[in-house]
C-alpha positions as CSV (number, residue, x, y, z in Angstrom):
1,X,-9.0,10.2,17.0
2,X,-5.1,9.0,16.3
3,X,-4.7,7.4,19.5
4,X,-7.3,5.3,19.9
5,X,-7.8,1.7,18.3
6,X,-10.3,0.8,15.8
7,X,-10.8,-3.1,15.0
8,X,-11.8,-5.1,12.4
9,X,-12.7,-8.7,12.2
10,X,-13.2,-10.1,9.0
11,X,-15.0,-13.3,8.9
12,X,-14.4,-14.0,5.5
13,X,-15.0,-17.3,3.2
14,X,-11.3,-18.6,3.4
15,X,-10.0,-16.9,6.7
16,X,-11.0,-15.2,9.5
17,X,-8.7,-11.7,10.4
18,X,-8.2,-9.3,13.1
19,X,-6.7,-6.1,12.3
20,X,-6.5,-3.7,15.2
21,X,-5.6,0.2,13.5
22,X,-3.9,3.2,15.3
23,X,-3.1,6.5,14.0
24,X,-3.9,9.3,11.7
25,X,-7.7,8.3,10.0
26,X,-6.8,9.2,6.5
27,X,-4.3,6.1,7.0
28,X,-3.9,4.4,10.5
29,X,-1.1,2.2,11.2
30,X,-1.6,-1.6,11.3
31,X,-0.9,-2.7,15.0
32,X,-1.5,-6.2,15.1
33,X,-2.7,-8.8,12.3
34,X,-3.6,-12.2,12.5
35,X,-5.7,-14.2,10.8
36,X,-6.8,-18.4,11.0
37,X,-7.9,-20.6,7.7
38,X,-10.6,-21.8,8.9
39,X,-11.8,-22.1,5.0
40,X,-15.9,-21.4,6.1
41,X,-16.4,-21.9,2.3
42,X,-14.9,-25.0,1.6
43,X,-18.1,-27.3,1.9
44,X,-20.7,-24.7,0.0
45,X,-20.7,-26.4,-3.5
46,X,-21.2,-30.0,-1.7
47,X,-23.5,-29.4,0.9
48,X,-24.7,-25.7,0.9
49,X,-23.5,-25.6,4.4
50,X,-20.5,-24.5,6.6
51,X,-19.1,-28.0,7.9
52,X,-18.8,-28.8,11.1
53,X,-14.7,-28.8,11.5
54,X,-14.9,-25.0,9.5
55,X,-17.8,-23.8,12.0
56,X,-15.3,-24.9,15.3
57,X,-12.5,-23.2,13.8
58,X,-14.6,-20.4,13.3
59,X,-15.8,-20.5,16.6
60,X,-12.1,-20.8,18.4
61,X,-11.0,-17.7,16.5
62,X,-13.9,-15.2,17.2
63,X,-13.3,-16.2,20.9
64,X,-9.8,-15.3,20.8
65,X,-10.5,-12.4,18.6
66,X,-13.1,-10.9,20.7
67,X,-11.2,-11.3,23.8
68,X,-7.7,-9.8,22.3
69,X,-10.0,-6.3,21.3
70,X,-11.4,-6.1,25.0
71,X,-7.3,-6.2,26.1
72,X,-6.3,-4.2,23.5
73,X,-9.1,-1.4,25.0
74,X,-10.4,-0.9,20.7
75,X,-12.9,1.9,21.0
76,X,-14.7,0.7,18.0
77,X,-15.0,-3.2,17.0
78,X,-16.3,-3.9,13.2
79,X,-16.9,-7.8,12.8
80,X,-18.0,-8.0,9.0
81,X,-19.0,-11.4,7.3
82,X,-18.8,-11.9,3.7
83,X,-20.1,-14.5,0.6
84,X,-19.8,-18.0,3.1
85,X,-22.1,-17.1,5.9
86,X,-24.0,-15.1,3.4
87,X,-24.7,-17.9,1.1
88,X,-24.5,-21.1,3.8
89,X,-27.3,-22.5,4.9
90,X,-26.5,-22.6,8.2
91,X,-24.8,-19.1,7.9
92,X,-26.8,-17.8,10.8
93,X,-25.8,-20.7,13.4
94,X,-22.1,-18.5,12.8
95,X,-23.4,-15.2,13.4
96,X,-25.4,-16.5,16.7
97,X,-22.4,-18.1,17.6
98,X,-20.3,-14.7,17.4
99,X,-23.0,-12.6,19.1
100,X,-22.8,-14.7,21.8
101,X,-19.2,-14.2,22.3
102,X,-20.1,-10.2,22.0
103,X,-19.5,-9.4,18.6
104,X,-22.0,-7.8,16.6
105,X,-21.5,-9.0,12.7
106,X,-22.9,-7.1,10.0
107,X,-24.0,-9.6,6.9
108,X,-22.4,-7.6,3.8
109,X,-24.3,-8.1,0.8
110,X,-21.9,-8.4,-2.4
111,X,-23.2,-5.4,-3.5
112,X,-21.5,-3.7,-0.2
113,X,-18.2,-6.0,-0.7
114,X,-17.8,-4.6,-3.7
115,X,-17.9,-0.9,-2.9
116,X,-16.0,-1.7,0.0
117,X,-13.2,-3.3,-2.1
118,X,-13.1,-0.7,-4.5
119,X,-13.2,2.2,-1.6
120,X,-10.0,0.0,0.1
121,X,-8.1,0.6,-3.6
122,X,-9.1,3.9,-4.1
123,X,-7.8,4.6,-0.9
124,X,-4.6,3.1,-1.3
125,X,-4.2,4.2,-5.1
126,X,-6.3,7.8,-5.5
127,X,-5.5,7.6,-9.2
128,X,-6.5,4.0,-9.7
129,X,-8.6,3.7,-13.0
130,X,-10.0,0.5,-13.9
131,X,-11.7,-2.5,-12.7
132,X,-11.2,-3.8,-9.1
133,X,-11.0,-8.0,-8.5
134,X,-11.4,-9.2,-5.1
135,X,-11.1,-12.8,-5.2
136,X,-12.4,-14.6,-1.8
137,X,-12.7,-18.0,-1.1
138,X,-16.4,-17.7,-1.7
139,X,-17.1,-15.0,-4.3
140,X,-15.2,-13.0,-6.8
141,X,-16.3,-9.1,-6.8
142,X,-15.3,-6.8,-9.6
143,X,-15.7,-3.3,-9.0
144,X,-15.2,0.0,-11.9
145,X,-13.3,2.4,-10.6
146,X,-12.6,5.7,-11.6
147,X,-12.1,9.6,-10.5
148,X,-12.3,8.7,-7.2
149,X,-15.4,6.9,-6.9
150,X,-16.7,3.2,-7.0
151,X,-19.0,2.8,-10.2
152,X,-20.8,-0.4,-11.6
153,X,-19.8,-3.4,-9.9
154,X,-20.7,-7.0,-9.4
155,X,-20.5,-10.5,-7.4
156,X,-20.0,-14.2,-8.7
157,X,-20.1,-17.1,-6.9
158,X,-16.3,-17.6,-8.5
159,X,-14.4,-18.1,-4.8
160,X,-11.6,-20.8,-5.0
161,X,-13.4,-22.4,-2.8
162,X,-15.8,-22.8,-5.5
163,X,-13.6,-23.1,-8.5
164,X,-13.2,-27.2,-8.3
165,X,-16.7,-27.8,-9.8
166,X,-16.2,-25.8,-12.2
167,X,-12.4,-26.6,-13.1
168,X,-13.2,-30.2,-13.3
169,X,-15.7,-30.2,-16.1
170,X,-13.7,-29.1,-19.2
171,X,-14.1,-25.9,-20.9
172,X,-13.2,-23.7,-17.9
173,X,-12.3,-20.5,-19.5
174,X,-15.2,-20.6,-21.9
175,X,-17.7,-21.1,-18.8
176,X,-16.2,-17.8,-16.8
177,X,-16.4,-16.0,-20.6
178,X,-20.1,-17.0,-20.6
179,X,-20.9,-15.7,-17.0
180,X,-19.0,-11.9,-17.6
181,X,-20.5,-12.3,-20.6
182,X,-24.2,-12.6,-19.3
183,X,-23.4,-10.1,-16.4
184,X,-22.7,-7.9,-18.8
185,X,-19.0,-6.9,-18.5
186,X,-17.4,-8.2,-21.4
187,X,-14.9,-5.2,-22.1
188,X,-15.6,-3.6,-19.1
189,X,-12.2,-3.3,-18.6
190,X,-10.8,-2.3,-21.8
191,X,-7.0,-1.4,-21.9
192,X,-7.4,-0.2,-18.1
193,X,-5.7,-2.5,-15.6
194,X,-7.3,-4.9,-13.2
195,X,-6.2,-4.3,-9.7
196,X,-5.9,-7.4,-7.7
197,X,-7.4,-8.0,-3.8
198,X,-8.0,-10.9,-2.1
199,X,-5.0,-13.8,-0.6
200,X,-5.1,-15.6,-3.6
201,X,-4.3,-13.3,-6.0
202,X,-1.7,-11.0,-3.8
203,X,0.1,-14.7,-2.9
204,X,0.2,-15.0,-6.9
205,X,2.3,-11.7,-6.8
206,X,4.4,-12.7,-4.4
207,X,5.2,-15.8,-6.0
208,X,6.1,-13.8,-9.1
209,X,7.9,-11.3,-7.5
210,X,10.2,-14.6,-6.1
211,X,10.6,-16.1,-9.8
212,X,11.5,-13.0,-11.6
213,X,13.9,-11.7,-8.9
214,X,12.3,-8.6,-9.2
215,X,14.4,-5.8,-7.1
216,X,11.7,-4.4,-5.1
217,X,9.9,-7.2,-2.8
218,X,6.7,-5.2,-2.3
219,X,3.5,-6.5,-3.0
220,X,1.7,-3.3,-3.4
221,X,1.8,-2.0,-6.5
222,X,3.4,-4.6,-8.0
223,X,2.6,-4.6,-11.6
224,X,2.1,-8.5,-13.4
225,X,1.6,-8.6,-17.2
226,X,-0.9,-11.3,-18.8
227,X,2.3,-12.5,-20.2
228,X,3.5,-13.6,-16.4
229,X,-0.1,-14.6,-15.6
230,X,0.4,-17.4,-18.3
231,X,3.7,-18.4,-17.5
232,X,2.7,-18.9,-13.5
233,X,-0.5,-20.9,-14.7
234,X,2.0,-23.3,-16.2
235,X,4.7,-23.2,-13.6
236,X,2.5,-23.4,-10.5
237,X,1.6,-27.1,-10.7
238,X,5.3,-27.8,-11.5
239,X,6.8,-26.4,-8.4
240,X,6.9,-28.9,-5.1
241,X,7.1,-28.2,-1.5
242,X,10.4,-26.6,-1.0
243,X,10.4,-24.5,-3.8
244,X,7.4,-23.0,-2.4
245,X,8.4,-23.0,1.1
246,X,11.6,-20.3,-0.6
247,X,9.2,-17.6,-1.3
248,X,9.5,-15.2,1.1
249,X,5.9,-14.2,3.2
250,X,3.8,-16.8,1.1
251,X,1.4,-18.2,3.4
252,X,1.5,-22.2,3.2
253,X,-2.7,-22.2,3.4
254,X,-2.9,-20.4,0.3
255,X,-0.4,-22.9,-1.7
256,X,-3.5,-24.7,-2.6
257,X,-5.5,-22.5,-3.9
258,X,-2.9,-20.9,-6.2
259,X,-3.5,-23.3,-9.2
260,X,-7.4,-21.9,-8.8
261,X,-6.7,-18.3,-8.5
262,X,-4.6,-18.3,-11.4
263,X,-6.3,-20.0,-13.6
264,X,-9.3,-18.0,-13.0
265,X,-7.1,-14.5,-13.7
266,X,-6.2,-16.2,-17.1
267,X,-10.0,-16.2,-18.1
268,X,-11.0,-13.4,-16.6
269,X,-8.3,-11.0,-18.0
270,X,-9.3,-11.2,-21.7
271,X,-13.1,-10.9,-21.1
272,X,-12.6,-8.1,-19.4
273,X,-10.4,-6.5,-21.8
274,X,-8.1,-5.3,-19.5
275,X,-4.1,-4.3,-20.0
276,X,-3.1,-5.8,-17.3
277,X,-2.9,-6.2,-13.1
278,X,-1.8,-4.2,-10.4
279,X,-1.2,-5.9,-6.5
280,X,-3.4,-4.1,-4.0
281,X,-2.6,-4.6,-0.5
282,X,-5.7,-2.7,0.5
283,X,-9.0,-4.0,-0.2
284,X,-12.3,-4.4,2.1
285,X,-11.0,-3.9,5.5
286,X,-9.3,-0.8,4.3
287,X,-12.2,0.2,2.4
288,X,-14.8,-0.1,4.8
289,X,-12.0,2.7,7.4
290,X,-12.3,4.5,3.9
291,X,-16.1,4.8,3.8
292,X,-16.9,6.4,7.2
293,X,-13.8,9.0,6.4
294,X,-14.8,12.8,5.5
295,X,-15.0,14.3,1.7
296,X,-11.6,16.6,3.4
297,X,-9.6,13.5,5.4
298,X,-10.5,10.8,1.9
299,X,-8.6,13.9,-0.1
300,X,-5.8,14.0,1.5
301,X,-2.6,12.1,0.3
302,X,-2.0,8.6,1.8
303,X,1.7,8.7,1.0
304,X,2.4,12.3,2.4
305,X,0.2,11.4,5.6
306,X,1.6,8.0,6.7
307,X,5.0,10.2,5.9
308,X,3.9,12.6,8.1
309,X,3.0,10.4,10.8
310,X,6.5,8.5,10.4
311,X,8.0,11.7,10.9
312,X,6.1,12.7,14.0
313,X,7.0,9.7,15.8
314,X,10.5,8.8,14.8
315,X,11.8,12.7,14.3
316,X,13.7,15.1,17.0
317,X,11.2,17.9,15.9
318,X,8.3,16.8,15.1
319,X,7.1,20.0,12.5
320,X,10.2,19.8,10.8
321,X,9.2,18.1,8.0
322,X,7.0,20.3,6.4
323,X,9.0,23.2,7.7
324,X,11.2,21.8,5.6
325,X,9.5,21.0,2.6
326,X,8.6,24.6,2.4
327,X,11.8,26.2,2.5
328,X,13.5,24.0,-0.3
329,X,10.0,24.2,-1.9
330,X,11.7,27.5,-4.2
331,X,14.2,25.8,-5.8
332,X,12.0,22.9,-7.7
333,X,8.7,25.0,-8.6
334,X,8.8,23.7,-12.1
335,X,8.2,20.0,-10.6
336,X,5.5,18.5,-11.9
337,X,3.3,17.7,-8.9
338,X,3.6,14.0,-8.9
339,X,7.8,14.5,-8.3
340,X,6.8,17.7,-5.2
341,X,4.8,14.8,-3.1
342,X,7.6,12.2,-3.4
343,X,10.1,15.5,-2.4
344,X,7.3,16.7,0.1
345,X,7.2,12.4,1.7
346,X,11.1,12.4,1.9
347,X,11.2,15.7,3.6
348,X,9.1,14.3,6.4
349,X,11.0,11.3,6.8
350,X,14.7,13.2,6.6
351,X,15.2,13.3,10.6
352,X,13.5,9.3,11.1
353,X,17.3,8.3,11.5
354,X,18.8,10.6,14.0
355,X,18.6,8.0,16.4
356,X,20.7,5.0,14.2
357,X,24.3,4.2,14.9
358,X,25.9,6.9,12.7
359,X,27.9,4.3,10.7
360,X,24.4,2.8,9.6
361,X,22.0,6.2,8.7
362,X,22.3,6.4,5.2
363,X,21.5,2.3,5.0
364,X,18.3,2.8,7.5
365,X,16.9,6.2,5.3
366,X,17.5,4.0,2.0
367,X,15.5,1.1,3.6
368,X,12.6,3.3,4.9
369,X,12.1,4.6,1.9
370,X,12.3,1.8,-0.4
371,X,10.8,-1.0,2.1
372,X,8.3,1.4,4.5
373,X,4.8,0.1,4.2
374,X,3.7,3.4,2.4
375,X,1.2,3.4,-0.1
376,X,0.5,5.7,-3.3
377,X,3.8,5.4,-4.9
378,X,5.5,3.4,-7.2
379,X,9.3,2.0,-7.7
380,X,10.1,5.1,-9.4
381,X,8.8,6.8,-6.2
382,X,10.4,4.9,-4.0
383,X,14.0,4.9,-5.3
384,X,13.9,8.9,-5.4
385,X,13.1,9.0,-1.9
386,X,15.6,6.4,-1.2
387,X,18.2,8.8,-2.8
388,X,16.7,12.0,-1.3
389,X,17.2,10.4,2.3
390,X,20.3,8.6,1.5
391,X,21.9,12.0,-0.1
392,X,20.3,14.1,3.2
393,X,22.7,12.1,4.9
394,X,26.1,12.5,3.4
395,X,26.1,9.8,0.7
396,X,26.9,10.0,-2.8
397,X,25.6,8.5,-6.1
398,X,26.1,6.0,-7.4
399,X,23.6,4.7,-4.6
400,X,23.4,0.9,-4.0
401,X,21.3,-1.7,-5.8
402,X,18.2,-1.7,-6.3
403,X,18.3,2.6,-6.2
404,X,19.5,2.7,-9.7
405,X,17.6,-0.3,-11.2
406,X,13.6,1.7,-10.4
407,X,14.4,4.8,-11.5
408,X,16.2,6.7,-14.8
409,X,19.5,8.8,-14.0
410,X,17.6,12.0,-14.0
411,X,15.1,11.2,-11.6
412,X,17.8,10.2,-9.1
413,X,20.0,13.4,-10.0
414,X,16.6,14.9,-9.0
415,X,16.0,13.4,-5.8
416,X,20.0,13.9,-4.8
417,X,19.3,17.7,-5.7
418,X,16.3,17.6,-3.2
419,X,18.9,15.5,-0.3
420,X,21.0,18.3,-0.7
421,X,18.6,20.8,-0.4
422,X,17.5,19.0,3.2
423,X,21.0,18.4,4.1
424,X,22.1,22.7,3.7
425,X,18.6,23.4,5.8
426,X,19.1,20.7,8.3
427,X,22.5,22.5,8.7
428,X,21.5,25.6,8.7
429,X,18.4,25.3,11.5
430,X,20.3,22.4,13.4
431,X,16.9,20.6,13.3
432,X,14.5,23.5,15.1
433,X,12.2,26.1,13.4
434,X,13.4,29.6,13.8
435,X,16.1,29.6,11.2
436,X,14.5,28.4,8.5
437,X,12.1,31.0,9.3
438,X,14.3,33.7,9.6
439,X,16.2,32.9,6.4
440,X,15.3,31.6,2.3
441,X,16.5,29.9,-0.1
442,X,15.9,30.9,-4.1
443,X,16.8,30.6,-7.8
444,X,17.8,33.5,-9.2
445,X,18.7,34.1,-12.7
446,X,22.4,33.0,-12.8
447,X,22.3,30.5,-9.4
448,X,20.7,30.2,-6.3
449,X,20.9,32.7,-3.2
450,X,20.8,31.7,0.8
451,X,19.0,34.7,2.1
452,X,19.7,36.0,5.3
453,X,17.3,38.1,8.2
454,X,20.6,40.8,9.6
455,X,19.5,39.0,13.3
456,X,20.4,35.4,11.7
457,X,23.8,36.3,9.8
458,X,25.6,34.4,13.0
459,X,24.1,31.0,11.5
460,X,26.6,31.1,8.3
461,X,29.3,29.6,8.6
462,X,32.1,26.9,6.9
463,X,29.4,23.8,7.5
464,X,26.7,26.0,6.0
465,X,28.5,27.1,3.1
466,X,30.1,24.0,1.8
467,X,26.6,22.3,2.0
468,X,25.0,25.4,0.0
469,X,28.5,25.3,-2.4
470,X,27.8,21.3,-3.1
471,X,23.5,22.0,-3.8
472,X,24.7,24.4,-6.0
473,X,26.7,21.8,-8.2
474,X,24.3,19.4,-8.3
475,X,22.1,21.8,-9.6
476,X,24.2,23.0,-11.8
477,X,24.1,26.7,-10.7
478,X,26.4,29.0,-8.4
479,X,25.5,29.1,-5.3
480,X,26.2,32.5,-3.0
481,X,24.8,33.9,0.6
482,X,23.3,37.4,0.6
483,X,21.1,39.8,3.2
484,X,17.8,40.6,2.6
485,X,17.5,44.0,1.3
């Protein structure tokens, strides 16, 4: 159900998270996130046991935790424990511990945090093809994925946590070849890219997203080459305090374990065989929401759903959107499909800025497109809606940095054509149903016609026609009114 709240607690080999969900189950909105380092995993290689400064921590956290899900009224609680109690010794002194505070903790065998980190991709990134990473701080999971579903997968007792041991001896990259190697997935990942989960690896990303000055400060999706990999693995132990303290969202607790986490990505990457990474900002948690979903709500489209839900609670009329995306629908039926969701997304979020100073609309659109927390799309994607909601509000191309920099010149005289579009039926209707109902919009063979109902001919007018007049020039066609016959 979208309004009530489902919770997570992730007691996890590094940290400890709550994530309390709201919204639509295909992908529910994030309403609160916290999370404490309490770094369970830290002791493992020395003493086989959580220590006792990791298990108070612990302890502090779950009792806030379990007391902010009673006062946040979740109707369903998930605590989920991972590689550190698993492995520790004293693992089940932590999961007492919890129980006694309420919280019912499911053990996750690595087999099960592997599917659930590849199920959190796949549910981020439908198309994904290729092998999954989720680095913890007490195991490293890799997961195949493809077509949908979670294949072969694996877990190595390669946390960061654990990596010092291994890191001090000499020969590092040789002893993680020799473990892929015996696990059989040498090549498993050959020329397909590795998608990155876990803190480590996505504060990695954000730390090259900072160096190169990239355009687009959004971790997911954010592609990094085995070229970048190396440079940051020689950069990292360079950099001091303050120069990490300027990237933006970098968590100082993970600082060190950057140096680790690289490091391992460097000897895992050409083992595997793969082309290169992808930043995933969904992984377990996400996955495990994933899992319990149905075959018809895990098919539907993450991007066009959070859209959707955008829409519904930031619009004046809250079917609008795909109203919308209907009627303009006739003038781009040779999109390929990929292009019709990113159209079918900005449609949804055309009305999100009614309420904005009117001096300011086309800025708030371009930001909601290009920084929203959507998932399932790319720069490319992103700047097209940018310029979709920015031209749906009367501005004109050339559209601000970075707009121009993610996407060719045709894709945003694409997107401007499908503002336009918006703009003329957001005209036309004045926001409400009926019109665009009662009327059509079409290519024809020499332009494109604005059909009327006889009953509707009273909602032409000046406005109307010099928004059909200026979709018609960016579309390179005339553009006239006519009756249906």
């Amino acid at each position: 159900m979208e309004g009530k709240r489902t919770a997570i607690i992730d007691i996890g080999s590094n940290s400890i998270r709550l994530v309390v969900y709201q919204g639509p189950p295909r992908l529910p909105a994030i309403l609160f996130n916290e999370k404490v380092l309490a770094g369970l995993g830290r002791s493992l290689a020395e003493t086989g046991a959580i220590d006792a400064e990791a298990m108070k921590l612990a302890g502090a956290a779950l009792r806030r935790f379990g007391a902010l899900v009673q006062e946040m009224a979740c109707h369903d609680v998930r605590t989920v424990a991972t590689a550190a109690v698993r492995d520790a010794a004293n693992g089940a002194d932590l999961i007492r511990l919890a129980e006694r505070l309420g919280l019912n903790v499911e053990l996750l065998s690595g087999a099960q945090e592997a599917k659930a980190a590849g199920r959190g991709v796949l549910s981020a990134i439908p198309e994904a093809d290729g092998i999954v990473g989720d680095l913890g701080g007490g195991s490293l999971e890799l997961v195949r994925i493809a077509w949908g579903h979670v294949h072969e997968h694996v877990s190595f007792p390669l946390g960061v946590l654990r990596l010092a041991a291994l890191r001090s001896k000499g020969g590092f990259p040789r002893r993680v070849e020799r473990i892929l190697e015996d696990a059989g997935w040498s090549g498993a990942g050959r020329g397909k890219p590795l998608y990155l989960v876990g803190g480590s690896w996505r504060s990695l990303g954000r730390v090259d997203i900072h160096d190169r000055g990239y355009p687009l400060p959004v971790l997911h999706g954010y592609e990094m080459p085995a070229s970048r990999i190396d440079l940051l693995r020689r950069k990292l132990p360079m950099l001091d305090k303050a120069q990490f303290k300027a990237v933006p969202h970098l968590s100082a607790g993970r600082v060190p374990t950057l140096c680790a986490a690289a490091d391992l990505l460097g000897a895992i990457l050409p083992v595997l065989g793969c082309s290169g990474t992808i930043v995933s900002a969904f992984g377990l948690r996400e996955g495990l929401l994933f899992e319990r979903l149905s075959p018809s709500e895990a098919a539907m489209d993450p991007l066009v759903v959070a859209a959707r839900d955008e829409g519904r609670q930031l619009g004046r009329f809250p079917e609008h959107g795909d109203l919308l995306n209907r009627w303009i629908a006739p003038l781009f039926e040779s999109e390929p499909v990929t292009d019709s969701r990113l159209r079918h997304a900005a449609c949804l979020l055309a009305d999100t800025s009614w309420r904005a100073n009117p001096e300011f609309r086309v800025e708030l659109g371009i930001e909601t497109a290009l920084h929203g927390n959507w998932v399932a799309v790319d720069g490319r994607g992103r700047a097209m809606m940018a310029a979709a909601l920015a031209a749906s509000l009367g501005a004109q191309p050339p559209y601000p940095t970075p707009i121009p920099l993610l996407a060719p010149a045709k894709d945003i005289s694409t997107a401007t054509a499908w503002g336009l579009a918006i703009r003329l039926a957001q005209r036309l209707s004045g926001g409400v149903a009926g019109p665009l109902h009662g009327t059509a919009i079409c290519r024809t063979g020499d332009g494109i016609e604005l059909i009327f109902d006889d009953g509707d001919l009273a909602l032409s007018g000046e406005a109307v026609e010099k928004r059909l007049k200026a979709l018609g020039a960016a579309l390179g066609l005339p553009a006239r009114l006519s009756r249906k016959h």
